[in-house]
C-alpha positions as CSV (number, residue, x, y, z in Angstrom):
1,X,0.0,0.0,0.0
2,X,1.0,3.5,-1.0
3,X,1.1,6.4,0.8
4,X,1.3,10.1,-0.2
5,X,2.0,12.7,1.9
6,X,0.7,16.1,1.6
7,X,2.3,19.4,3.3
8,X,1.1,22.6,3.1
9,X,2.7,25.3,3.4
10,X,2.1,29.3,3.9
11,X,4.1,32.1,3.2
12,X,4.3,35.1,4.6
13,X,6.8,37.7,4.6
14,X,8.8,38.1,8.0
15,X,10.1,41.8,8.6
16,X,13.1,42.7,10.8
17,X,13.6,45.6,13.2
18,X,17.1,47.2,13.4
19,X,18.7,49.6,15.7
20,X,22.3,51.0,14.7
21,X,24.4,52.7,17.5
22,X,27.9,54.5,16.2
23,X,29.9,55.7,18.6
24,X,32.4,58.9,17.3
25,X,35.8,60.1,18.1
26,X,37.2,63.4,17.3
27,X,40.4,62.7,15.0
28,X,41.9,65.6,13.8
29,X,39.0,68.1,14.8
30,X,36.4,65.7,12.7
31,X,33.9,63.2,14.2
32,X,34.4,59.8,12.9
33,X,32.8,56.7,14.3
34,X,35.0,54.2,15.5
35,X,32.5,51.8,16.4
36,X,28.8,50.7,15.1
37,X,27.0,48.0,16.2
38,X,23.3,46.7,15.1
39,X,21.0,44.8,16.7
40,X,18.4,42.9,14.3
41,X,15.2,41.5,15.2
42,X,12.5,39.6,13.3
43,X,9.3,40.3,13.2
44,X,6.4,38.7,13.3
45,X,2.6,39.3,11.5
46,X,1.4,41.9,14.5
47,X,4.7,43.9,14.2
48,X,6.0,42.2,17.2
49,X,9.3,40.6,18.2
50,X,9.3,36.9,18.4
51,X,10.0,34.7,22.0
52,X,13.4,32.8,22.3
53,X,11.1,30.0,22.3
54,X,9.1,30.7,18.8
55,X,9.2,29.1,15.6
56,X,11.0,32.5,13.3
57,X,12.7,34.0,16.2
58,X,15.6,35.8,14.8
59,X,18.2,38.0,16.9
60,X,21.7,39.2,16.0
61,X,24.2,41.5,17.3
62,X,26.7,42.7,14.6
63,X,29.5,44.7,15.8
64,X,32.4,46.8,13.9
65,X,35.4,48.6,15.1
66,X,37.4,51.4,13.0
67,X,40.7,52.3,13.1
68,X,42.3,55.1,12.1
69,X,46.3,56.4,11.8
70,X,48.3,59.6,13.0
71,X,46.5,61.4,9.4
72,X,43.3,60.6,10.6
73,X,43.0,57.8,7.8
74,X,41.1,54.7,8.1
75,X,43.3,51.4,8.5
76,X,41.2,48.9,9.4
77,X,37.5,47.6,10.4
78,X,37.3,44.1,12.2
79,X,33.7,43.7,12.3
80,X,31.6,40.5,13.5
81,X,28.3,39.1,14.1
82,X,26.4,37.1,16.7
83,X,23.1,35.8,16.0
84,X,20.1,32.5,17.0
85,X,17.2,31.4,15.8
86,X,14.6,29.3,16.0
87,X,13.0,27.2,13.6
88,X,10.6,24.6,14.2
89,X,11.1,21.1,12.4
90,X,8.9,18.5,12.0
91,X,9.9,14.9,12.9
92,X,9.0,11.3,11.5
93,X,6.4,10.6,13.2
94,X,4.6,14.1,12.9
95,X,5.1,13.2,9.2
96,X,4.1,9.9,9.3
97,X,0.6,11.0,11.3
98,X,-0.1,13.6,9.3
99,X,0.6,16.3,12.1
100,X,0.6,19.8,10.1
101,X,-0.6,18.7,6.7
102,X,-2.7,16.6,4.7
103,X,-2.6,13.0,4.7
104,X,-4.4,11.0,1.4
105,X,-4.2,7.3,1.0
């Protein structure tokens, strides 16, 4: 006997909040910023920030430092990013019962 298994899936768009924060120096009587970072956030249908614990939950931390010489010249930017998620899998068995989609014989 045959089985097919039918899933279902919706698509919606997910939309992120970010926050930059640049923090300046005064290098040869001009501000430059010597270090950003930016948090990101996803969000979900109601504009709202997902739980730790929800299926799309989305949070990163990306972080970059400037450097700069005696002329006031850039020489370098080390930058790096720290991020989780969460996403929701189904297992076997969900899949095997049918759990989250359509199941046709």
């Amino acid at each position: 006997m045959k089985q097919k298994l039918e899933t279902r899936q919706t698509e919606e768009a997910q939309r992120t909040s970010s926050v930059t924060v640049n923090t300046y120096a005064i290098i040869l009587g001009q501000a430059q910023v010597v270090k950003s970072v930016t948090t990101s956030d996803a969000l979900n249908a109601n504009g709202n920030r997902y739980g730790a614990t929800e299926h799309g939950y989305n949070h990163s931390v990306t972080t970059v430092i400037y450097s700069f010489n005696s002329k006031g010249q850039l020489t370098d930017a080390k930058g790096w990013t720290v991020g989780t998620s969460m996403a929701k899998v189904k297992t076997q068995s969900e899949q095997e019962t049918g759990t989250g989609g359509t199941r046709n014989r």
